[in-house]
N, C-alpha and C positions, 0 to 999 in steps of 0.2 A: 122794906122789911115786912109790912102789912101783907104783900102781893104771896112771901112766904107762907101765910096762913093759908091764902087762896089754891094752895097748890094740893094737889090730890094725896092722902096718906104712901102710898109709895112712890112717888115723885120725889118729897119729902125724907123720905129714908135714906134713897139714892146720893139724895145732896148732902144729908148728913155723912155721909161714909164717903165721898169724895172731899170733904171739910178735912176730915179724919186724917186721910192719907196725906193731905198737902201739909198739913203741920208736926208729922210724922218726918216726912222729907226735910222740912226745913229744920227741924231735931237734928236734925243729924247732920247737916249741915253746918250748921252752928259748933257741934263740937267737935265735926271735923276743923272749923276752924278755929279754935281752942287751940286746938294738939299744934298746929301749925304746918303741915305736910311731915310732920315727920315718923305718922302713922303708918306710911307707905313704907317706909325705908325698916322700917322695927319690923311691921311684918316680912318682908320681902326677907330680914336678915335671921329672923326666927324661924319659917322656912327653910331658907339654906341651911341652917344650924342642924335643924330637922332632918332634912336629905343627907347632908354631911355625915349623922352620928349615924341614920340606918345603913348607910356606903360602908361606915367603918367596921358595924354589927357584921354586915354581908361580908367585910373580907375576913376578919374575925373569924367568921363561922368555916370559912372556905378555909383559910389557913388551917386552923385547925383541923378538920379533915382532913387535908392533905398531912398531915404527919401523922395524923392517926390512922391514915390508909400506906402511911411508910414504915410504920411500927409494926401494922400487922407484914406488910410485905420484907419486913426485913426477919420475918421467924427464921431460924436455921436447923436444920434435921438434918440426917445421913438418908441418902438419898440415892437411888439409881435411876439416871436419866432413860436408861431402857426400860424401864418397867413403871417409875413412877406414873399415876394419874394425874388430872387436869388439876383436880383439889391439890395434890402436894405442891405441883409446880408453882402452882398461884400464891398459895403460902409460903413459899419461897421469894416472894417479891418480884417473878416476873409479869411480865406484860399477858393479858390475854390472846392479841395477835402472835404472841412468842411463843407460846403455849401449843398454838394452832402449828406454827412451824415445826413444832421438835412433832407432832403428831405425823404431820405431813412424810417428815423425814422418817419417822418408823412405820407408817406404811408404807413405803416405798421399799423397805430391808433395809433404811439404813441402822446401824449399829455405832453405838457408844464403844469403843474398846478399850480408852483412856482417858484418863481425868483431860487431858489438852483437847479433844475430840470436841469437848462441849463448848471450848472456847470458840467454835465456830461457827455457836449460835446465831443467826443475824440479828443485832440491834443489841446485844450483848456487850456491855463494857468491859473496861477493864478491872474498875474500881467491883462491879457485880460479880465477874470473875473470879476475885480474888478472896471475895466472902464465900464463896459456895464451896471453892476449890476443896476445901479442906473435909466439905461433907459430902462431897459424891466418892461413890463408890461404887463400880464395876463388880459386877457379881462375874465367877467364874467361868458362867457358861458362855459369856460373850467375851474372854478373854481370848488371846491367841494361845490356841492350845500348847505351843512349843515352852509358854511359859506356865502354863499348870501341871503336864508331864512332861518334867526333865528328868531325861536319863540317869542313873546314877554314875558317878564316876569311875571306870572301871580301873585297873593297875595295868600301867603300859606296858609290861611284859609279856599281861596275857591277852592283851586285845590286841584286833588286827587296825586299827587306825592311828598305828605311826605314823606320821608324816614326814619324817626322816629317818628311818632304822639302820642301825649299824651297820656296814655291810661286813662281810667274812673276807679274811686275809686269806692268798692262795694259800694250798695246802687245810684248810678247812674245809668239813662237809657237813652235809647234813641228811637223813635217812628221807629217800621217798615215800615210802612204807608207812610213816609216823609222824612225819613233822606238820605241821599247823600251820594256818597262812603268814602269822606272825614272822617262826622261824622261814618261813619260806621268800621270803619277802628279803631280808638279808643275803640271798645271796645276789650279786651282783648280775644286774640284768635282767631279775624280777623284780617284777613291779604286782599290783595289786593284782589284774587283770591276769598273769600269768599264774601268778599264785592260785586264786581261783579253779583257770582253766586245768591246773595238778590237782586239787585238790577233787573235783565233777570226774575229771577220766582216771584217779586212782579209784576212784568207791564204781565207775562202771565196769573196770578193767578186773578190780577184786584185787587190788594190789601193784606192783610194778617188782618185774622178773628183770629189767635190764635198764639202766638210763637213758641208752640207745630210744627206748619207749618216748620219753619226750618228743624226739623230734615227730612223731604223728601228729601231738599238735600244731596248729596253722602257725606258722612265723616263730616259732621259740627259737630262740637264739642257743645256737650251738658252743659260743666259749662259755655258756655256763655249766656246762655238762660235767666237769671236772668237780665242782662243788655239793654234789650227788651222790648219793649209794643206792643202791640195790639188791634187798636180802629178796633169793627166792623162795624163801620156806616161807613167806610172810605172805605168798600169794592164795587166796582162796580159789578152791575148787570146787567143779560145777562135776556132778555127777550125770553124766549125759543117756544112760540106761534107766534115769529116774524122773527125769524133770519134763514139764509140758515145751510145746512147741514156745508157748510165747515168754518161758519161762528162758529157753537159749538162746532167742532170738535177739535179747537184751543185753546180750554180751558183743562188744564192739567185734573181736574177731569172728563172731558165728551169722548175726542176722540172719531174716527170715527162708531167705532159700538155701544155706548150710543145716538151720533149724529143720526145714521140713526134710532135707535128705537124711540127716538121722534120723528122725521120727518114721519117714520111710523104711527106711534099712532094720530097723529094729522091729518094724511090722513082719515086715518079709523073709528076716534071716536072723531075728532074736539078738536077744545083748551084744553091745559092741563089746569086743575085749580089747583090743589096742582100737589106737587112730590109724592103724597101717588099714586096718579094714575099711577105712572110709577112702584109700590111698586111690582106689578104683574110680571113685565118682571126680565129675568134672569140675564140680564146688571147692574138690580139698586138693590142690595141689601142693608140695612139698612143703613149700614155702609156708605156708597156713597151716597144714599140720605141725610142722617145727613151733610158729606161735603159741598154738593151742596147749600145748603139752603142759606145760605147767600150773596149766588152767584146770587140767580134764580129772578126774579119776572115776575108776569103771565099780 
C-alpha cells in the first residue's frame, strides 16, 4: 500500500481508473445475477414484440395503399378508347403497361369500333370488362359507316330492289317507252341486268319504234317479247340539218363515219330533205335508212 505513494502522479491516475472500471464490471455482474438470466429472454422477447408491431405498421401502411390506389383506379367516366389519353385510362383502373398497349395499337391504325373490340385488351379481365363496358363509347367517326348512314326505307312498288316481283300473266304488257326497272323486272325472263340494259339503250336510242329493237341487245331472250309495246310517236328525233358531228355520232344507228357523211353531204350539197338523199352513199344502205326514220326529221 506504501509502494502506492511511491508511484509517480500519473502512474497513479492510471491505476485509479483501472480500479474504477473493474468494480464497474463486477456491478453488473452482480445484478445480472439478481435478475437470474432471465434479462436475456425479456429483451430478446421485447425486441421481437418491437419488429413484430413495425411488420404489422409496414403491412398496415402497404394495405392501405393498396385500396387507396383501387379506389382511385376504380373512378368510372364515359370514355372513348380511340381517343381517350394516358391520364383518363389510368384513372380508369388500368395498368400502366396496358395503357402503353392500347397506345401501341392506335399507332399501328388500330380502331375501336365496338364496345366487344376493347374486350381484347391483353391482361384485361373480365370482372374490369364488365365495369367499363357500360362507359365506353364509340364516337361516330370510327363507326361503320353502314351503321351511321342508313338509307331510308323506300316503298316496294317504287324501288327497283325487289327480290321477288310478281311476274305478269300472258296476255299482259308493259310500254317500252315508259315503264321503269321496277315494272320492267316483272316481266318474265327479266331480270335486273336486263331491265337495266332497256332502260341505257331506250334513252341512247331516244325511245323504242319496235320491240323487234330488243333483240340488238346481247342475249335478250326472245319469249319475252310478247309482254312489250311499242308507241312510235314516243320516239324522239334528231334533226340531222342542225346538229354537230359528235352530237349524231351518239346515236346507235348513226356513229361516227354515217356522222361525218352527212356533215359531208350538207357541206357540199346543202340540207338534207329526205334520207333517200343519203340512199347514194355507201354508210346508208336501205336497211339503215329504214331504221333511222323515225329517228330523223329535216
Amino acid at each position: 500500500m506504501n509502494s502506492f505513494f511511491y508511484l509517480q502522479r500519473n502512474d497513479r491516475r492510471a491505476l485509479l481508473a483501472v480500479l474504477v472500471v473493474i468494480i464497474a464490471a463486477l456491478g453488473v455482474l452482480n445484478y445480472a445475477g439478481t435478475i437470474g438470466g432471465e434479462a436475456p429472454n425479456a429483451l430478446a422477447d421485447s425486441t421481437a414484440t418491437a419488429v413484430k408491431s413495425d411488420k404489422g405498421k409496414n403491412e398496415r401502411s402497404t394495405t392501405a395503399a393498396y385500396y387507396q390506389t383501387e379506389g382511385r383506379k376504380a373512378e368510372l367516366f364515359t370514355f372513348d378508347p380511340n381517343t381517350a389519353d394516358s391520364t383518363q385510362l389510368l384513372r380508369l383502373g388500368l395498368a400502366p403497361w396496358q395503357v402503353r398497349n392500347i397506345y401501341r395499337y392506335r399507332a399501328k391504325g388500330g380502331v375501336y369500333r365496338q364496345k366487344s373490340d376493347f374486350a381484347r385488351l391483353y391482361g384485361l379481365t373480365a370482372g374490369q370488362y364488365r365495369r367499363l363496358e357500360p362507359y365506353i363509347s364509340i364516337s361516330d367517326d370510327y363507326r361503320p359507316a353502314s351503321e351511321v348512314y342508313s338509307q331510308p326505307r323506300q316503298d316496294a312498288t317504287a324501288r327497283d330492289t325487289v327480290r321477288y316481283p310478281l311476274k305478269l300473266r300472258p296476255g299482259q304488257t308493259v310500254s317500252l317507252n315508259t315503264a321503269d326497272t321496277a315494272l320492267l323486272k316483272r316481266v318474265p325472263g327479266i331480270g335486273s341486268g336486263f331491265a337495266r340494259s332497256i332502260t341505257a339503250y331506250r334513252q341512247r336510242l331516244g325511245g323504242f319504234y319496235s320491240t323487234a329493237q330488243l333483240l340488238e341487245i346481247e342475249g335478250f331472250p326472245q319469249a319475252a317479247l310478247p309482254y312489250f309495246t311499242a308507241d312510235p310517236q314516243a320516239c324522239k328525233r334528231l334533226n340531222i340539218n342542225r346538229l354537230t358531228l359528235n352530237q349524231l355520232r351518239r346515236h346507235p344507228y348513226i356513229g361516227f363515219y354515217r356522222a361525218k357523211t352527212i356533215i359531208d353531204h350538207r357541206r357540199l350539197h346543202g340540207p338534207i330533205r329526205s334520207l333517200d338523199d343519203l340512199a347514194l352513199y355507201r354508210d346508208f344502205p336501205r336497211e339503215t335508212i329504214e331504221r333511222l326514220r323515225p329517228y330523223v326529221e329535216f
